[in-house]
N, C-alpha and C positions, 0 to 999 in steps of 0.2 A: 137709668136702666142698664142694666149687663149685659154684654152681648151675647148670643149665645150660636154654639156650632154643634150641628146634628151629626155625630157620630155613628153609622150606622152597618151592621152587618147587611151580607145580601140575600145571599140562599138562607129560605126557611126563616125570614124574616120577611122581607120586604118582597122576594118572587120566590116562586115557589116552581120543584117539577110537580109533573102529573101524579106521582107518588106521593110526595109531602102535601096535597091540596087538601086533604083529611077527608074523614067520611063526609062531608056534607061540602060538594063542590060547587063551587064559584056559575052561576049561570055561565056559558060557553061564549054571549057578547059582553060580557064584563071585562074577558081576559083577552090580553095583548101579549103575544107573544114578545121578548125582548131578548131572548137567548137563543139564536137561531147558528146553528152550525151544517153547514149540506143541506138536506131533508131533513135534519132533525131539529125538533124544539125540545130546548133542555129547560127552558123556566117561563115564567109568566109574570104580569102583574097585573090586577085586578083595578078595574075603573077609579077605585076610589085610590089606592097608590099611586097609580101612573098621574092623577091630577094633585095630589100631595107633592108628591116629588117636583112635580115640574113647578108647582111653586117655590118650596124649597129651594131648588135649582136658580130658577129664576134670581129668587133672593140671597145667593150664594153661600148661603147656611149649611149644606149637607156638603158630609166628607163621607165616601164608601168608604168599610174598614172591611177587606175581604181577604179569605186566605185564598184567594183563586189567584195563580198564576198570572203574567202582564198578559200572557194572549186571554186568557178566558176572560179577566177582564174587559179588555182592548173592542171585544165581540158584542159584545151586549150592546144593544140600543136601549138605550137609559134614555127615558123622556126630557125634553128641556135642554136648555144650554149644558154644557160638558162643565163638571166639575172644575174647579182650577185643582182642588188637592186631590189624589186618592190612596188611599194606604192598602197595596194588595203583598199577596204574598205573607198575610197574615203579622205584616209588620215589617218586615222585610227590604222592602221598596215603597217609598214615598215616590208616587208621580206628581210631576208639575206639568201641566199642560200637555200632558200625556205620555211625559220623558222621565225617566228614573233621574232620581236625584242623588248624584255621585257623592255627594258629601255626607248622605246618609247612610248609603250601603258604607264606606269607609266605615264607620261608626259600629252597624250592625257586625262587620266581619270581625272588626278588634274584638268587640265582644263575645262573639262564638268560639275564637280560640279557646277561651277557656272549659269547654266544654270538650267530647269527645271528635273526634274528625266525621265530617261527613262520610269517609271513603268508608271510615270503620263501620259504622251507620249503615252502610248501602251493603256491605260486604253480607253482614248480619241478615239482613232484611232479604237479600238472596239468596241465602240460606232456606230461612223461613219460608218462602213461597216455592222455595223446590219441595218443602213437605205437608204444603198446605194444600188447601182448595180456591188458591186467590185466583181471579180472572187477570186480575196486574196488579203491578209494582210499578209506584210511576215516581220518580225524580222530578222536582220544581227548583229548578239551576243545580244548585248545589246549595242551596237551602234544607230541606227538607225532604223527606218522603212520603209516598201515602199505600196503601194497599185498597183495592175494592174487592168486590165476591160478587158474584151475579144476583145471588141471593143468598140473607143472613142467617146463617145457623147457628143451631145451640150451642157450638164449638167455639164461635167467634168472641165470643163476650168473656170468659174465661181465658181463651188465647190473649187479649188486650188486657186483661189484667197481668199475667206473666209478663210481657212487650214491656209494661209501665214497671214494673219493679226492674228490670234490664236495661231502660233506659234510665232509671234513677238512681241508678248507681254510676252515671256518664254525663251527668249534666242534660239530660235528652228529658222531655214527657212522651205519652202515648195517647192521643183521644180519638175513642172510639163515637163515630157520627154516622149513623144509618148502616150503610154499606159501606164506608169508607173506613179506614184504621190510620190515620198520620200518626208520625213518627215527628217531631221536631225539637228544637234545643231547646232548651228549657230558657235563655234568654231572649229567643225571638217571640215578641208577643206585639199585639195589635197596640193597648195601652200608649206603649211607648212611643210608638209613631206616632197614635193622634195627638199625644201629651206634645213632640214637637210641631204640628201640626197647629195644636191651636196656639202655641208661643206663636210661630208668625204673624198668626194672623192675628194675634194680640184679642183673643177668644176667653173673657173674664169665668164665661160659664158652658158647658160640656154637657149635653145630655147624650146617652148613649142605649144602643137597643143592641140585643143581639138572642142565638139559641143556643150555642155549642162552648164546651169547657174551653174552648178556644179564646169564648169572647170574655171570660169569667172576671179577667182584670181589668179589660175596659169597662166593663159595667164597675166592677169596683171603684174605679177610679171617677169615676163621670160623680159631676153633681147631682145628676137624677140618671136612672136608666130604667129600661124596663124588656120583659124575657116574654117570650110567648109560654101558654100552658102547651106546650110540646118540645121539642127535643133534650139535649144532654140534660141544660141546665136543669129541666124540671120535671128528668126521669131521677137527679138525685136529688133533687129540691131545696136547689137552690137560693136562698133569699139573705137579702141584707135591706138596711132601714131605709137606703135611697134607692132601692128597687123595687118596681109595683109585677105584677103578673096579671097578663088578660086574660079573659074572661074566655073566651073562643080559644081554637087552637087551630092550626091550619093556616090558609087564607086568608079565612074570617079575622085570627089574629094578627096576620099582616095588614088589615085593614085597621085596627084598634092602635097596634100600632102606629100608621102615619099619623090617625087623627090625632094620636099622642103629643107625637112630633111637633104639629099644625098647633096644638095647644101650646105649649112648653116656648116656641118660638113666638107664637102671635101675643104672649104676655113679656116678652122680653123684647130688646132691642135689636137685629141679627146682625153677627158677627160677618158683615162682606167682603168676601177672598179675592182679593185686588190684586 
């Protein structure tokens, strides 16, 4: 049997905000807060995730592939033993036991030069929010950028297509995700990481999940993956032959999800991050 390693996005896959929970929301003791910052809860997971995962977990099979920063990472109470691997920063920084791994960021910076400069990137982008209606512009190191809005207007979707022909002419993409608009190089991708991620761990087979144009090449790449009926990927409908779509959207399909997961592993052998 082949071993196998659960790649997985987090927001809008696996938890969800109070916004993404879709029309038809999660009984109110289903759901576990896990994204708590001050007084605020920014995400959830739902009874049948949180017991997914923690198995997973358990069985050292799941790697996060998140484009959230090491803090917004770092925050989250994730059920079960702590991952050994996590790929945040949307490919960016590989953590090992909760510490960036310096030989990787080497790796990702060589390869960014060939692209346009961050500073150029950020100069642009405060431009653009001095004539916009952004609530912020927010910097992730000197990685990338993102823009939010309080709320989405008919302005913004048109605006991100301009942003994406601007940055592709710079080596940059543009993806537009709910209220958010990231800006990032077009050589930082999630794929990459997990791709060395499962070399370590000598991980023969890769299933992967995710919703956003973000996650587009880790699903490509994985041997199986699969997309919720909701965000980027399948407002432009997105599919390929080793990717399935669920049935629910929301929650509900954060739950189809794991059991996905729980399927995929419990017929394979699991790849353990040692």
């Amino acid at each position: 049997m082949t071993p196998v390693l659960v790649a997985t996005d987090l927001d809008g896959t696996v938890l969800f905000s109070e916004r993404a929970m879709g029309a038809t929301r999660p009984d109110p003791a289903r759901l576990t807060p896990v994204d708590i910052a001050g007084d605020h809860i920014y995400a959830h997971m739902t009874d049948t995730v949180i017991a997914g995962w923690t198995r997973l977990a358990e069985a050292g099979a799941v790697l996060p592939a998140t484009t959230r920063s090491v803090p917004q990472y770092t925050r989250l109470r994730l059920p079960g033993p702590p991952p050994r691997y996590a790929v945040v920063c949307n490919g960016a920084r590989i953590l090992v036991d909760g510490s960036s791994d310096p030989g990787w960021e080497r790796e990702v910076r060589t390869a960014l030069r060939e692209a346009a400069s961050f500073a150029a990137v950020e100069r642009q982008c405060a431009a653009w929010r001095d004539e916009r209606d952004f609530a912020s512009l927010r910097a992730v190191e000197n990685f990338f950028v993102y823009f939010t809005v309080t709320v989405r207007e008919d302005w913004l979707e048109p605006f991100a297509g301009e942003v994406a022909d601007w940055c592709g002419e710079r080596g940059w993409r543009a993806s537009l995700q709910g209220r958010k608009l990231y800006l990032l190089p077009d050589a930082l991708d999630k794929a990459a990481a997990v791709a060395e991620v499962a070399r370590r761990v000598d991980a023969g087979r890769v299933v992967a999940g995710g919703d956003s144009l973000l996650d587009q090449r880790m699903l490509a790449a994985a041997d199986a993956a699969i997309r919720p009926a909701h965000g980027e990927l399948h407002v432009t409908g997105y599919s390929a032959p080793n990717c399935r779509t669920t049935a629910g959207h929301g929650a509900a399909a954060g739950d189809e999800i794991m059991d996905w997961y729980a399927e995929e592993v419990g017929t394979h052998r699991v790849a353990r991050i040692a």
